[in-house]
C-alpha positions, 0 to 999 in steps of 0.5 A: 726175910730174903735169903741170905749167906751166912758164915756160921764160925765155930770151934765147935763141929763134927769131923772125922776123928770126933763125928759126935762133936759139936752136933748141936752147931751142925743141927742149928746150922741146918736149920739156918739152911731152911731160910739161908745159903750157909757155909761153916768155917769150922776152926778145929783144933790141930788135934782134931784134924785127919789127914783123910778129911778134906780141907774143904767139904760138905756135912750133914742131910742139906751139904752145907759147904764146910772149911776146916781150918787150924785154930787154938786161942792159946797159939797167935799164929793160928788166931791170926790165920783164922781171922784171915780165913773168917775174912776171906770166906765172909767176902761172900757172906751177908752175916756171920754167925759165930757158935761158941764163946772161943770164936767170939776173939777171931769174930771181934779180930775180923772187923767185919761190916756186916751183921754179926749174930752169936750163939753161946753154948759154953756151960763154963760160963755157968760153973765156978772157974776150974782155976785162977787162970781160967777165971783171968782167961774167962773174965777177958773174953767175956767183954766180947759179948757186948760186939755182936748185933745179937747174942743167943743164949741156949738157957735163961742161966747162960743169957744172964752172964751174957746180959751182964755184958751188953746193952741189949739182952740175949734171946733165948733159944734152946738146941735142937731135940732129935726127934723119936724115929719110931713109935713111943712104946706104951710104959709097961709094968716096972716094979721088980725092973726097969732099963736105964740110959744115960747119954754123954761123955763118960767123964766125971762131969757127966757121972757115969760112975754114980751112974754105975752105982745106981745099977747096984743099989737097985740091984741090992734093993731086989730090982732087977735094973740095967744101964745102956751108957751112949757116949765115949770117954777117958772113965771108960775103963773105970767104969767097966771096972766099977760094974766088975767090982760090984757085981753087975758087969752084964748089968752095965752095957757102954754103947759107945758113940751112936749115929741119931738113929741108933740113939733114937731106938735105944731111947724107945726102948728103955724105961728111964733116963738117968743122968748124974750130971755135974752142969750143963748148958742147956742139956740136949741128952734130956731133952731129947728123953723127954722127947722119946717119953722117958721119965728122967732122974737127974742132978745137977744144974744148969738149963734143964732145970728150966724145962723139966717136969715135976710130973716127969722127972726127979732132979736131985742135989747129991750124985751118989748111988744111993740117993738116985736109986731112992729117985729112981723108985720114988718116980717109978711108984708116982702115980701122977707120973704122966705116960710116954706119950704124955711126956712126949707131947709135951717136949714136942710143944717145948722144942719144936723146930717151928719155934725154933726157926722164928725165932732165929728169923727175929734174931738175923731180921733183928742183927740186919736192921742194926747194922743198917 
């Protein structure tokens, strides 16, 4: 396929007061940029923005071009000024590919007469609606999957919602999974301790809390365990407190938010990955342990429950402490569990960025001859 320019729209992206938002839109993008010339439209909420951050500038290892523009679905006016931004930019575009289900309205609204790809990520979409609003919002928006000249789903659950409303079915391709920067330790001895990390928000959806209790189970149970939490957010306080209450506040370390290659050493050195998460869309932070050779315990639904290991993992329904220490224990006794570098290998063959590309060529070669 020749090389094209592509307008990537997204409400999702990295910015200076959130520089770990949206990662996922900025990789995916990078790798458009292997075949393409690529410019991000990046529709950042009012919010978000910095007064130090420039209108127009450049983001990650390649310096895709990327303009930031003012957008909120709630407020009209900046609809329509996004919509007027994705027209002007995509003047020199040859296909645009929106990321994530809020640009799916000023993508529609634009009207263009090229190729459009879309990309889905948002895990709502798989989760009972927070409220009948939400629910009435969601079941509107949803009618604009059948637009797009092709849709990408992140898991098989989330391309089943889409597929609903489209005549021709979403393709399947997973986020990208960051690398190991180093060598996969061999696992050592982990009967009376072992070092837990958990990645995400902390938030409730996430479960830092059951997280943190976990840590004091095990603790009562003679094991000496830790926790490393990467990520920031409003349960910050709370969970300090609750390892304080409990008595294992210098067993509770909230690493806050990490660039890839300080994420990626701590990886290599813990024991397990542990994540009592409510939902996720595809589930990158697990991925992305399996890629470090971690062994994972984890709830939940959602797309990592399409590529997790019974040979590496515990996945289980109730997020409390209890229950996830009995995991904990139960995976670490399994002497089938597979070896680091077991599991890494096979993460390895299951999110390869070669993949990956191909993939996304059949989808753009798809998207342009249906424009034809």
């Amino acid at each position: 396929m020749m090389c094209m320019r592509v307008l990537a729209v997204t409400p999702w992206f990295p910015c200076a007061k959130l520089p770990g938002s949206g990662l996922f839109n900025l990789r995916d993008s990078e790798l458009i940029a292997t075949d393409h010339e690529v410019t991000v439209l990046h529709l950042i909420a009012p919010s978000h923005m910095d007064s130090d951050e420039p209108a127009v500038g450049t983001a990650g290892t390649k310096g895709l071009r990327v303009v930031r523009q003012p957008f909120a679905l709630s407020n009209p006016k900046l609809i329509k000024q996004a919509v007027a931004a994705i027209r002007r930019e995509a003047a020199q575009a040859d296909l645009m590919h929106t990321m994530a289900f809020p640009a799916l309205l000023p993508g529609r609204l634009a009207r263009l007469r090229k190729p459009w790809v879309h990309t889905e990520h948002y895990s709502s979409l798989v989760t009972p609606p927070a409220s009948a609003r939400m629910a009435m919002a969601l079941g509107t928006l949803k009618r604009f999957f059948k637009h797009p000249d092709e849709v990408i789903a992140v898991s098989r659950a989330l391309a089943d919602v889409v597929d609903q409303y489209r005549s021709t079915p979403a393709t399947v391709i997973g986020n990208e999974v960051m690398e190991p920067t180093g060598v996969v330790p061999v696992r050592g001895d982990l009967s009376s301790s072992v070092a837990m990390i958990g990645v995400g928000g902390i938030i409730d959806r996430k479960g830092p809390l059951p997280a943190v209790d976990t840590v004091a189970e095990l603790q009562r149970r003679g094991i000496d365990a830790t926790l490393t939490w990467v990520g920031e957010g409003d349960q910050r306080a709370e969970v300090l407190a609750s390892a304080e209450r409990q008595g294992i506040a210098d067993k509770v370390r909230l690493a806050g938010q990490l660039e890839p290659a300080e994420l990626s050493a701590e990886l290599l050195t813990h024991d397990l990955f542990l994540l009592p998460v409510e939902t996720e869309t595809f589930g990158v932070a697990l991925a992305e342990a399996l890629a470090h050779g971690l062994p994972i315990v984890a709830t939940g639904t959602g797309g990592h429950e399409e590529f997790l290991p019974g040979e590496a993992s515990r996945l289980i329904q109730r997020r409390e402490g209890a229950p996830l220490a009995d995991a904990v224990q139960d995976i670490l006794a399994d002497p089938a569990l597979w070896s680091r570098q077991q599991i890494a290998d096979y993460a390895a063959g299951m999110f390869s960025g070669a993949h990956r590309l191909r993939a996304y060529r059949e989808v753009y070669e798809s998207a342009v001859a249906r424009t034809r």
